[in-house]
C-alpha positions in Angstrom: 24.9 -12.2 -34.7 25.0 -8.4 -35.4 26.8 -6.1 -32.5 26.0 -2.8 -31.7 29.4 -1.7 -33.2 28.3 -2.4 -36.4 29.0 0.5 -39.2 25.3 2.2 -39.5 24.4 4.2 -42.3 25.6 7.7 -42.0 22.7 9.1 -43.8 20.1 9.3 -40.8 20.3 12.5 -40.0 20.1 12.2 -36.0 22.8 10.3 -33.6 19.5 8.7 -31.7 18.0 7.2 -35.0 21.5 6.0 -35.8 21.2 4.6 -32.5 18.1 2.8 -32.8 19.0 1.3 -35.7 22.0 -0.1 -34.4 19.9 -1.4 -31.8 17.1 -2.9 -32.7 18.1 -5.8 -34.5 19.6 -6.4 -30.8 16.0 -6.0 -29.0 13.5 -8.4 -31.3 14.5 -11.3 -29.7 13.6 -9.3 -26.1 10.4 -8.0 -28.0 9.1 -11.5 -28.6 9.7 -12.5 -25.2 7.9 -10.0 -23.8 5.3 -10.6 -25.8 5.0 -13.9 -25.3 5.6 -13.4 -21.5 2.6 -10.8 -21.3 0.2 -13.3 -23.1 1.1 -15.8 -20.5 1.0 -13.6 -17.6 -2.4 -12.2 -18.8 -4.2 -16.0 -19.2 -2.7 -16.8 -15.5 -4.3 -13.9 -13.8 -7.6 -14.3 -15.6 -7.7 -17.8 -14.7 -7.2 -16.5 -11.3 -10.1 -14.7 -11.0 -8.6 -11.5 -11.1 -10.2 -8.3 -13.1 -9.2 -7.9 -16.5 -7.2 -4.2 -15.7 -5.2 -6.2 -13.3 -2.5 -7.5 -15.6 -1.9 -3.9 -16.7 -2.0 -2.3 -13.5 0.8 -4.7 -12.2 3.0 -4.2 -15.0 2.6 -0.3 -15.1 3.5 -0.3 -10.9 5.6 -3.8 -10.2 8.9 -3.5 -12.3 9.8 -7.1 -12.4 8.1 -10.0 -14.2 8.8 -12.6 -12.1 7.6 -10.8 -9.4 4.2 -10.0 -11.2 3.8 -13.8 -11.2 4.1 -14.3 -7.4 2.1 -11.2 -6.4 -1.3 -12.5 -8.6 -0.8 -15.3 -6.4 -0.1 -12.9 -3.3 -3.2 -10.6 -3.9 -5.5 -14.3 -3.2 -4.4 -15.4 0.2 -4.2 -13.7 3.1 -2.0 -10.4 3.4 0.7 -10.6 4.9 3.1 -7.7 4.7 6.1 -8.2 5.8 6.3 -12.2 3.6 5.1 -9.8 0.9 7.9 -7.5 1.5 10.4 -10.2 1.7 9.2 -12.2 -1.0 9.9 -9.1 -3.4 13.4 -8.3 -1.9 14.8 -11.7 -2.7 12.7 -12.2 -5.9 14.3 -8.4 -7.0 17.9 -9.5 -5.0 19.6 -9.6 -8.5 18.8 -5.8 -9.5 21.6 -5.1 -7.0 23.9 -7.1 -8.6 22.9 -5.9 -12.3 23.9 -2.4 -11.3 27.0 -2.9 -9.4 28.2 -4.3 -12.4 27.1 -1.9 -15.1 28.8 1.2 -12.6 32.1 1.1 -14.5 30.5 0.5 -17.7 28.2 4.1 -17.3 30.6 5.9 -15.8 30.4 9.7 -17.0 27.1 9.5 -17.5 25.7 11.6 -14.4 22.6 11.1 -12.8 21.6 9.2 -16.4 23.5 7.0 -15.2 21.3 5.7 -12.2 18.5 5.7 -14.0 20.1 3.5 -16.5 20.6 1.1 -13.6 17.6 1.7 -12.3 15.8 0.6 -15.4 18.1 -2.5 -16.4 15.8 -5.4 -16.8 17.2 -9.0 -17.0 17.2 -8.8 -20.9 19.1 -4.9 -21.4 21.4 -6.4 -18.7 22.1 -9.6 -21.1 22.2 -6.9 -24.1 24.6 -4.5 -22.5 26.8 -7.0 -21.5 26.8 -8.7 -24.7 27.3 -5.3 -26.8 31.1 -5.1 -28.3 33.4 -3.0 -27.5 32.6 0.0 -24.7 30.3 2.6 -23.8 31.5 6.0 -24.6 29.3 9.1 -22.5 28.0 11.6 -24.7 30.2 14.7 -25.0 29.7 17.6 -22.5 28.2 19.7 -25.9 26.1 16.6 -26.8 22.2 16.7 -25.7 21.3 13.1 -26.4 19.2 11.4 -24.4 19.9 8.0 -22.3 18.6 5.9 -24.6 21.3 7.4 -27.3 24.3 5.2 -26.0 27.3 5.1 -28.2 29.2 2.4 -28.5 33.1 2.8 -29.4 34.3 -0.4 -31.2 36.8 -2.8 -28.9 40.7 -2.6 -29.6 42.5 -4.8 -32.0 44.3 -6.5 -29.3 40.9 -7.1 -26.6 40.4 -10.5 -25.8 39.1 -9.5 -22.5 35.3 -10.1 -21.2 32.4 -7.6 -22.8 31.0 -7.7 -19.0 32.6 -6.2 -16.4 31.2 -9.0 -14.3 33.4 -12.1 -15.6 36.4 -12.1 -13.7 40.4 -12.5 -15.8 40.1 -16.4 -14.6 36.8 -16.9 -16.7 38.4 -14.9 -19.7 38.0 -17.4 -23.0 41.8 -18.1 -23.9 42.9 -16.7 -27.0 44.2 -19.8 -29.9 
């Protein structure tokens, strides 16, 4: 498997297309599943009865797959706000945890930052985590965009975890 850290060709002219080639090798496996996740989600609501637009409505407003699955289901039977309200909260529950975890990692970023958080799926979260070595913020001078993450390549002598979230007793041993 190819890391983020890899040595990208120095003859793209822009750090962000550098950075998008680094990355996407990372993000087709995310891009099938999302695909294949939208197909499904699509021939469940239609053979719910719901209007074709639906499917794309809900996953322009509703950030959270799972979640679009319970609401097509939600929007049949009778309303109930507040079940609907708590339904969501413990369905979206692990969003909290995603971005207390990736606060060390985006330090220096600014208010990028919380959007960065803000926007972390299940999969970037499982990307992020997995990416080698750390994130390195963009230089005061540098007008990159969030998406233009740079990744500096881990020391020689890190056997530590690439998530912040695994604690030192859940570190792999070094042989």
């Amino acid at each position: 498997m190819q890391h983020l850290s890899r040595t990208v060709s120095p003859a793209l002219p822009h750090p962000c297309l550098r950075a998008l080639r680094a990355a996407f090798p990372q993000t087709i496996p995310v891009l099938a599943g999302y695909f294949v996740l939208g197909l499904g989600y699509g021939i469940y609501v239609q053979s719910l009865g719901l209007p074709v637009w639906m499917p794309m409505l809900m996953g322009t407003v509703v950030y959270g797959g799972s979640l679009e699955f319970v609401l097509a289901s939600l929007l049949l039977g009778a309303f109930s706000p507040l079940s609907a309200f708590l339904m969501a909260l413990m369905i979206q529950a692990r969003h909290l945890f995603y971005g207390l975890t990736m606060l060390q990692r985006y330090r220096g970023y600014g208010l990028r930052s919380a959007y960065m958080i803000f926007a972390m799926s299940d999969e970037t979260f499982s990307i992020t985590c997995s990416a080698e070595g750390q994130v390195s913020p963009p230089a005061k001078s540098d007008s990159l965009p969030p998406a233009c993450i740079r990744i500096k390549p881990p020391a020689a002598t890190s056997h530590g975890p690439r998530c912040p979230s695994i604690r030192a007793s859940n570190r792999p041993q070094a042989t």
